[in-house]
N, C-alpha and C positions, 0 to 999 in steps of 0.2 A: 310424359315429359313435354309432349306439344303443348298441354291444357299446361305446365305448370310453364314454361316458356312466353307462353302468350299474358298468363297472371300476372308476370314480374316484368316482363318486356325488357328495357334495358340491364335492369338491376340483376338479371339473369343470372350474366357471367361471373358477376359477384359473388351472389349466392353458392353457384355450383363452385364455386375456389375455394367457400370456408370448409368444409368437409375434405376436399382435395387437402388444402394444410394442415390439417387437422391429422387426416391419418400420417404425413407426413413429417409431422413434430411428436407424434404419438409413437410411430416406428422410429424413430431418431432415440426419443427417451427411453425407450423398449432394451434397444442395441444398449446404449449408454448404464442402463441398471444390470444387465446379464454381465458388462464387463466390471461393473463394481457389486454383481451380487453377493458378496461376503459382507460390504458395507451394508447392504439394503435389508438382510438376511437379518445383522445384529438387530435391527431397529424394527422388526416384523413389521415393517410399512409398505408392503407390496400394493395394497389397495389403496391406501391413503395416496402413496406417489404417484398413481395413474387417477384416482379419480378428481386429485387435488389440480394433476397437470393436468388435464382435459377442461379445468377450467380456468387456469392459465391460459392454455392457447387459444382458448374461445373468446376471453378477455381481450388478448393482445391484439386475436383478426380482427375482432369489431371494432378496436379504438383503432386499428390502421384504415379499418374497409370502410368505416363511416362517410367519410369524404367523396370516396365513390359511389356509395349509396345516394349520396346529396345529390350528384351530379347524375348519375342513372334515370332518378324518379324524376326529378324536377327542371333537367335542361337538356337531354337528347331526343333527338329525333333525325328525322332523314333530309332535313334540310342539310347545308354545309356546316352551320355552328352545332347542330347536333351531331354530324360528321366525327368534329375537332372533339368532341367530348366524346365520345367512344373510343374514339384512336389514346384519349387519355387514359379513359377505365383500364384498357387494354393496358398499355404503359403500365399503369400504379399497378394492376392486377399483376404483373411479370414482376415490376421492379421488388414488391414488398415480398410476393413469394418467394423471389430468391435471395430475397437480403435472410431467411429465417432458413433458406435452404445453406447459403454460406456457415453463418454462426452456425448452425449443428455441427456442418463440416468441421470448423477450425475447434469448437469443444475440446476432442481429444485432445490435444495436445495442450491445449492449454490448462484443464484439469489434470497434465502429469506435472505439469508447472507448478502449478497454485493449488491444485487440488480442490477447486472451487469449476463453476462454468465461468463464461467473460463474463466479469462484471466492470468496475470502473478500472481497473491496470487495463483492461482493452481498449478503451478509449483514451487513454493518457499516454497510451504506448503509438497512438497513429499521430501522435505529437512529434515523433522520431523517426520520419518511416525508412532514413538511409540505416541507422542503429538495426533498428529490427528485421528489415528485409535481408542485411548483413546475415544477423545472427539465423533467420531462419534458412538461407540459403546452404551456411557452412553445418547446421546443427539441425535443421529439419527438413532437407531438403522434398523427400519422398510425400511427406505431409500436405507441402506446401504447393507442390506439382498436382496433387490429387485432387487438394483444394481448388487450386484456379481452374482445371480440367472438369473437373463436374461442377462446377458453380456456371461456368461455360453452357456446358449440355443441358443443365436444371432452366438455364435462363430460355433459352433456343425452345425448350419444350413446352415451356409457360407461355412464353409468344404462341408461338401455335397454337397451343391450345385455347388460349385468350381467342382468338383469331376463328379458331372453329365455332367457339360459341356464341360467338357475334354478328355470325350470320341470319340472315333471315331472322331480325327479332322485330319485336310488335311492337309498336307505339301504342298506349294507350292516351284518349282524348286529354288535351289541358286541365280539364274540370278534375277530372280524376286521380290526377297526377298528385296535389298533396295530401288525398286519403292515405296513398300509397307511401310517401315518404312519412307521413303520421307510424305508421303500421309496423313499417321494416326500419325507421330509424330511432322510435321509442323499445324492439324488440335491441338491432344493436345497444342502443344504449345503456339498456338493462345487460344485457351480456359484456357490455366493456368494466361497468360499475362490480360485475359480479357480486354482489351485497346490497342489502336493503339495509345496513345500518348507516351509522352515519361515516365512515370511512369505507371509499370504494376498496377493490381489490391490491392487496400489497404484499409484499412476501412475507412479513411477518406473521399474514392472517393462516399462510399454508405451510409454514415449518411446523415439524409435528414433532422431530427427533432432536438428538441431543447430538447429532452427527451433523456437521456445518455441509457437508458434501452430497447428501442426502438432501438435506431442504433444498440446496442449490439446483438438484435434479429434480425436484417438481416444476421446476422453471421451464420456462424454455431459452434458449438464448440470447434470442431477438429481445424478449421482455428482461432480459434480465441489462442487458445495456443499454435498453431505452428510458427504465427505471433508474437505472445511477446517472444517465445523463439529466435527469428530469432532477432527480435529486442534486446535482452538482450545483443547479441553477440557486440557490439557496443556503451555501456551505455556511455563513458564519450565524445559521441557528443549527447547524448540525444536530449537535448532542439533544437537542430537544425531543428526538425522536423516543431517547430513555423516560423526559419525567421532566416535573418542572421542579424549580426551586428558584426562593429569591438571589439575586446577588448577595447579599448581605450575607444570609444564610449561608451561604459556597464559600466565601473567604474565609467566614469563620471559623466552618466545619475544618477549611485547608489547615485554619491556624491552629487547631485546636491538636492538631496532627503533628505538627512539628513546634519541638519546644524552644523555640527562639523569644525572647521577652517579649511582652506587647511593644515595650520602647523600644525595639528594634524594629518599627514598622514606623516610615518617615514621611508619610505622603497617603493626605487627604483623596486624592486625586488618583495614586494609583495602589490600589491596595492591597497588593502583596511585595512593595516597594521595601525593601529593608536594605540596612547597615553591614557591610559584614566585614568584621575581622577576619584576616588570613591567621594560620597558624605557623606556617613560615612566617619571619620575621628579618630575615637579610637581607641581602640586595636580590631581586625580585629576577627568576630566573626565566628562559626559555622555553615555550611550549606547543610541546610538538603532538599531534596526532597523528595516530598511522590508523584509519580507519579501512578494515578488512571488508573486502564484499563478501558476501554468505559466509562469511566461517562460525559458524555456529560450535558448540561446543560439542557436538557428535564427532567432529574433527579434530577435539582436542584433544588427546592421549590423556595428559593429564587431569582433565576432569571428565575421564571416566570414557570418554569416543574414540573414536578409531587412532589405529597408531600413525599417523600423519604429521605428527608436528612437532619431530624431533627437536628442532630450535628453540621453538615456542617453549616447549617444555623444561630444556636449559636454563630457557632466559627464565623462568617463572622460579626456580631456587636463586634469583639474584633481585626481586623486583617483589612488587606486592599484587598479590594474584587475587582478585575476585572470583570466585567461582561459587556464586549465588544468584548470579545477575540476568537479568532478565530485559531481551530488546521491547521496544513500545512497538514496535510493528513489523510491517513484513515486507517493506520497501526499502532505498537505499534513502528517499528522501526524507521518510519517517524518522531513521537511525540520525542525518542530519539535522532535524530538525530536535532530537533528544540531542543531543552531544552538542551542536554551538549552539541553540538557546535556551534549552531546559525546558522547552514548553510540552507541554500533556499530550498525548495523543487524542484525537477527536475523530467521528469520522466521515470528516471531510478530509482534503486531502491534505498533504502535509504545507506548515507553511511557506514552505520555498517554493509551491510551487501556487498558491492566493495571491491574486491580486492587491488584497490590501496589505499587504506583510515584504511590499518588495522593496520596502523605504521603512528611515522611522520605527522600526520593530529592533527589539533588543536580541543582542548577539555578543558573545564573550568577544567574539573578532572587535566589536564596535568599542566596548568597553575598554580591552586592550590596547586599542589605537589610540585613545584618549590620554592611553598611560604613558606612549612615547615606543610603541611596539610597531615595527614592521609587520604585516598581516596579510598570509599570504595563502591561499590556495594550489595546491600541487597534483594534477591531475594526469592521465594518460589517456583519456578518450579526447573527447570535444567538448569544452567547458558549456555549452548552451543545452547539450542532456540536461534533460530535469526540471529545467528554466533554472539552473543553477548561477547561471554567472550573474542570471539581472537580480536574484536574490543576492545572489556573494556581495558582487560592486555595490548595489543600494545599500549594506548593510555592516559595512568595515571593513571590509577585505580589499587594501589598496593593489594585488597585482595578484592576477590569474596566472599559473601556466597548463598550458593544456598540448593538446598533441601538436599543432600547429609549431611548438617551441622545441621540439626532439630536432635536430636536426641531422642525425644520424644515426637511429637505433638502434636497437642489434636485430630486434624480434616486433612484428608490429600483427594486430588480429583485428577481429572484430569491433571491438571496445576500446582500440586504440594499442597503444604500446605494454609490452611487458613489465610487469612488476619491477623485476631490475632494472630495464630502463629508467622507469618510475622515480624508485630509489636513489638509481645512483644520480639521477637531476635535483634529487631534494637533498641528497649529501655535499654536491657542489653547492647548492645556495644556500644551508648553510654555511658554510664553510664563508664560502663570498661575504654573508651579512654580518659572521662575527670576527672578520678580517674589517671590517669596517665601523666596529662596536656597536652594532645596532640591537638592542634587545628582538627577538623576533618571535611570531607565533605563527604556524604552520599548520592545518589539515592536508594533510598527505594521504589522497583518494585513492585504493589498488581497485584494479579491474579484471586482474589475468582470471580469476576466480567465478568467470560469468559463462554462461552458458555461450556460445558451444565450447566452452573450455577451450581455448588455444593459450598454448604457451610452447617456448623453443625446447629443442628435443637436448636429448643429453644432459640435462641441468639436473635431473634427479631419477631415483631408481624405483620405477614404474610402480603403484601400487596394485596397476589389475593392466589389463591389454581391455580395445587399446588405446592409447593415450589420452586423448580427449574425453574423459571424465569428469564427475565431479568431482572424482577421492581425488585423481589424479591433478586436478588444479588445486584444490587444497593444499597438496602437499607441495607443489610448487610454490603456494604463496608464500608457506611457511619457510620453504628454501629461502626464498628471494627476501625475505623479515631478517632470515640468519646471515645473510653475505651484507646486507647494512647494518647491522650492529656491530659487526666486526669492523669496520672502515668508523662508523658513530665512536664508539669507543676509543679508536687513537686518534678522533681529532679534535681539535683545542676546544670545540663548541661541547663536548661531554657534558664537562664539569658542569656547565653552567644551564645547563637542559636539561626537564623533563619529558619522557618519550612516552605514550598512552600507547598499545597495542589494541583496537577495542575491534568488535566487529558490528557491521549496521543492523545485518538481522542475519537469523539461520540462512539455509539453502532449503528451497521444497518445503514451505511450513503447509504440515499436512496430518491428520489424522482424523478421529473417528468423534472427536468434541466438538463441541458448539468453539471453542477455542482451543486448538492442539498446544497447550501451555508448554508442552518439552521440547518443542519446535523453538520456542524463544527461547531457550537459554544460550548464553553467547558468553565469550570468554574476556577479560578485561584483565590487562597486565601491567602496569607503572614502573618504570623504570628509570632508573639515573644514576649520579655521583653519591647523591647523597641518600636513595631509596633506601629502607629498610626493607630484608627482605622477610617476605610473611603472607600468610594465607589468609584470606579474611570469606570467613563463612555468612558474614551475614544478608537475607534477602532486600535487594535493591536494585532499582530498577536505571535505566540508562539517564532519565535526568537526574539521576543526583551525581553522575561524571561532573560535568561543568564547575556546579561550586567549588566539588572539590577539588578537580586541578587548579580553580583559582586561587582557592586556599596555601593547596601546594607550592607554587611558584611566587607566595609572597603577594599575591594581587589582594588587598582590601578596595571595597569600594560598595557602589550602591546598585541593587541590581531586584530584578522583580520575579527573579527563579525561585520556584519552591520548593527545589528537590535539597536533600541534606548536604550538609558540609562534611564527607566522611572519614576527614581528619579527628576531629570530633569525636566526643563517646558518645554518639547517635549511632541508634539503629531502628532506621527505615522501618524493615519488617513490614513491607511491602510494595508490588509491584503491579506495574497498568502495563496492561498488554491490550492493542488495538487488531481483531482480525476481523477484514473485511467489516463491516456494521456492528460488529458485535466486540465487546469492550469485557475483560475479565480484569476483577482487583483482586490479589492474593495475600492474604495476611496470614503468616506462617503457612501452613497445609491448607486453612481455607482459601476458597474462591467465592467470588460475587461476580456472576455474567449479568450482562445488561443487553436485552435483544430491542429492536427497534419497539416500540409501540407494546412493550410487554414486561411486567413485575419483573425485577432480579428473583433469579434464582440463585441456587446455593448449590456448593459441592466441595467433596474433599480430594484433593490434590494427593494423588502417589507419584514421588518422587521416582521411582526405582521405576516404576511400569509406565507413568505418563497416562495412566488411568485419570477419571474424571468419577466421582459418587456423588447421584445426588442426595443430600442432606438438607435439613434445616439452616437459614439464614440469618445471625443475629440482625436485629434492626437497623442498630448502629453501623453494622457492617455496610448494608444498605443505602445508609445515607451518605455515608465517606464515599461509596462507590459514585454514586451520585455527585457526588461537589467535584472530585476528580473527573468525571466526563463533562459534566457542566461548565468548568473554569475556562478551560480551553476556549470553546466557545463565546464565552461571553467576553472573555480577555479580548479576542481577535475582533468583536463586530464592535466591542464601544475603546475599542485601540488602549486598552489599558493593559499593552505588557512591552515598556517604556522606560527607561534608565532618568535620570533628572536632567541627566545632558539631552535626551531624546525629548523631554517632555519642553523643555526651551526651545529648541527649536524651529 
């Protein structure tokens, strides 16, 4: 140990660390597969997942240790500025050990969440840290104690020990000194690159299964958030990571998909710009969404989920019920990002929350307002979750209400105010707007239905002890849907409004696929004066909402969504599902997954089980998959998804 001390002289401490986190991410993934070995088991990946992660984490310490390495070989000594550069080694040696010691920590819980490790919702989440801190306080408290408590003790030990190994170390002469950084920083090197091809190490090189949770744990944590942060820097090529294809080619393919005449495309400049008839044709009515957080359809009694939503289920013999439908993602601002603009999932992050999408970018709100619509957003948290209001405001929505505006509620939580509070503020403004004739359009955000589940007691009859669940906010949300319909129904604004029941995505999208597809089914319900009521079985996905409520409510106009009109005898027949990186198209029972840096593959869809087979892929299949995750993309970086009003501008 002396002879190897004196070889390396500074760069020592460094050395002896990578082995030190090494066993330490290797015992973490260890713990983490034994608690998911039923998952690990289906996938016979026992050796794959340790030998693939031992090169993950060897990857990650070199690309973090490198820097310390530079400074080791090449600029310490016992002078004072060789001093200041030890006391730093020491530092990054402590700081980077325990930032991989923390993410192990917080893991668990956040794979009962997502079912995935942190990847980018961890980092989007420290965008809100009052929201979050809330929520883990009242919903994860034990976790969250254990977490800051040994992230604590992990750091304290790492100092010392930095501190022990630091002693008595050797200089070697100047002259010698960039042998040495030659030696141990082309060895680093090659260990951060992990690969001699031409793409260094990426997770797509170390998925081996068909299990998204499973690849996820050859990961380590640290790498797996430093990675999407690396990645975010770059969103509007996202989808590149599938495959290339021309523009030309994308639009085509889109159009080729939906049967709208070539003459209904108006616009050199933006091209999937078209014309569109409504199928209502009277004076142009009201519209309102009530968009659900997590209510997925496992919640829904009626298509086939738990018995939770007695109302919901009323209301669906009076209304026209989708129960085919499929969310684009697995966030709330994915779900908004289908629903007011129609635009494709991509994966980068959604657009409400891109920079260049927070002005200028098309939105049914902005087209609406052009028509003579008051356009209003109706929240109970804090409208600046999400970066939603500088999206809303930049984008047609002339007045927020958010918590700020309750000024006396009955029930307030984590997330803000209860559903019925909610409601019964979006029952008064309407009421207010059409005592005033104003035509209006409304997104009406609920939140009672969020982790840690709070809502007021007494309001419904418990579905499990004790309260604070997820059945049990369900079926509060579903209460608090049924006591505003009832008050919607006798007041004057009825008649003249159409009401969307939809929800943004499931709760907990989790299973044993590369894309858990039964995780996205979500429930969609239309309602009004003049609804027919009817069941509609056909597969489609959350953008084709938009056209069609504008269809519904009489709105014609020019708009650049490409999702169907499904007033219409269109049928879709199919849907884009975005989870995590990975993008699944389904047309009828097939699927086409698209993984970063890798051929689509093919599989057959069971409905009943939520199973995934793999199968043969037709080609064609293939390339629609492709124009669909492509579009997005290229729409947002060369700004062509633009209405004619936005294009003047």
């Amino acid at each position: 140990m002396k002879n190897l001390k004196r070889l390396l002289g500074a760069s020592y401490p460094i050395i002896i660390f990578l082995p030190v986190n090494l066993v330490v991410l290797s015992l973490s993934r260890l713990g983490l597969s034994l608690w998911q070995s039923e998952r690990v088991d289906a996938t016979q990946g026992w050796a794959e997942l340790f030998l693939q992660g031992m090169r993950v984490d060897l990857a990650s310490l070199c690309w973090l240790f490198f820097p310390l390495i530079l400074l080791g070989t090449l600029f310490s000594g016992n002078n004072k500025f060789g001093k200041i550069i030890q006391w730093i080694i020491k530092l990054g040696l402590t700081v980077f050990s325990t930032f991989f010691v923390f993410m192990e920590l917080a893991t668990p819980a956040f794979i009962k969440t997502y079912d995935y490790r942190p990847n980018r919702l961890f980092v989007e989440y420290l965008n809100t840290p009052k929201e979050v801190f809330t929520m883990l306080v009242h919903g994860h408290l034990a976790a969250l104690i254990s977490t800051v408590i040994l992230t604590a003790l992990f750091a304290v030990i790492f100092w010392k020990f930095a501190q022990k190994l630091s002693r008595d170390l050797y200089f070697s002469k100047w002259k010698y000194r960039p042998v040495l950084f030659l030696i141990l920083g082309l060895l680093a090197f090659i260990g951060a690159r992990s690969s001699f091809e031409h793409r260094s190490l990426n997770p797509s090189m170390v998925a081996f299964s068909n299990d998204a949770l499973v690849n996820s744990l050859v990961l380590n944590s640290g790498y797996s958030v430093l990675f999407a942060v690396q990645q975010m820097k770059d969103e509007s090529n996202s989808s590149e990571i599938y495959g290339k294809m021309p523009l030309e080619e994308v639009v085509n393919t889109l159009k080729g998909l939906n049967p709208r005449p070539e003459t209904a495309y108006i616009s050199a400049e933006l091209p999937t710009l078209t014309h569109n008839q409504a199928s209502y044709q009277g004076k142009p009515k009201n519209l309102v969404i009530l968009l659900q957080e997590s209510l997925g359809a496992q919640f829904i009694g009626t298509l086939g989920g738990k018995p939770l939503s007695p109302n919901i289920d009323e209301l669906a013999k009076e209304g026209w019920l989708f129960d085919n439908l499929y969310a684009t993602g697995t966030r709330s601002v994915r779900g908004i990002e289908a629903i007011i603009t129609g635009f494709t999932p991509t994966p980068a992050r959604a657009v409400v929350k891109l920079q260049g999408s927070q002005d200028n970018f098309f939105t049914i709100a902005d087209l609406l307002k052009q028509q003579g619509y008051d356009t209003s957003f109706i929240y109970g948290g804090e409208k600046h979750f999400d970066n939603m209001a500088s999206f809303f405001y930049g984008n047609g929505f002339t007045r927020i209400i958010d918590q700020a505006d309750y000024s006396n509620p009955t029930f307030s939580g984590t997330w803000g105010v209860s559903d019925e509070d909610l409601l019964n503020k979006a029952n008064e403004t309407f009421e207010s707007l059409h005592q005033q004739g104003k035509p209006f359009f409304s997104l009406v955000f609920s939140s009672s239905n969020h982790d840690p589940f709070e809502f007021p007691e007494g309001k419904i009859q418990l579905y499990e002890q004790p309260q604070a669940t997820r059945n049990n906010a369900a079926k509060y949300a579903d209460y608090a849907l049924g006591e505003f319909f009832k008050k919607a129904k006798q007041a004057n604004y009825w008649k003249d409004t159409v009401f969307i029941i939809i929800a943004d995505h499931d709760s907990r999208v989790n299973g044993q696929q590369l894309v858990p597809i039964k995780h996205f089914h979500i429930p969609a319900l239309v309602l009004g004066a003049d609804i027919e009521p009817k069941r509609d079985h056909r597969l489609i996905s959350q953008i084709d909402i938009p056209p069609t409520l504008l269809s519904l409510i009489g709105i014609s106009g020019d708009y650049p969504m490409i999702g169907f009109d499904l007033t219409k005898a269109e049928n879709p027949n199919r849907a884009l599902m975005q989870f995590d990186k990975n993008l699944a198209y389904m047309r009828d029972n097939r699927v086409a997954i698209l993984q970063p840096n890798k051929p689509a593959t093919g599989f057959i869809y069971d409905e009943r089980t939520g199973d995934l087979t793999a199968a043969s892929l037709p080609e064609n299949m293939a390339k629609e998959a492709l124009a669909y995750a492509l579009w997005g993309s290229y729409a947002y970086k060369n700004k062509l998804y633009k209405s004619d009003y936005l294009l003047k501008k």
